[in-house]
N, C-alpha and C positions, 0 to 999 in steps of 0.2 A: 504494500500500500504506500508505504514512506518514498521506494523510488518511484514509483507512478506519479506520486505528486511532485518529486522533483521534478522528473522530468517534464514533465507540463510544465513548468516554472520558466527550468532552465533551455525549454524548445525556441519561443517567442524571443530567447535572447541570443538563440543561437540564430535566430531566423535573421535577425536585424544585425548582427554580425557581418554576417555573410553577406546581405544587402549592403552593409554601409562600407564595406570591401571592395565589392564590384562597384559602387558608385564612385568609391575614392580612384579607381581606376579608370573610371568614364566620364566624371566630371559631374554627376549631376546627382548634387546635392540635395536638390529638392525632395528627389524620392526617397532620400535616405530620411527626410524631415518628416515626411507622411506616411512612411510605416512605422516611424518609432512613436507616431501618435495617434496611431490607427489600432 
């Protein structure tokens, strides 16, 4: 149960991660602004 809930936790921050990587890479920041507030 305890890693289930981590990992729900720690998905969404992997997801923005990886998002805000690939944007650091192509320049566009914006999107990196709107999934970490979405």
């Amino acid at each position: 149960m305890y890693c289930l809930f981590a990992t729900e936790i720690l998905y969404p921050f992997t997801h923005i991660h990886i998002h805000a990587y690939i944007n650091t890479h192509t320049h566009t920041s914006t999107h990196t602004l709107i999934h970490t507030h979405t």
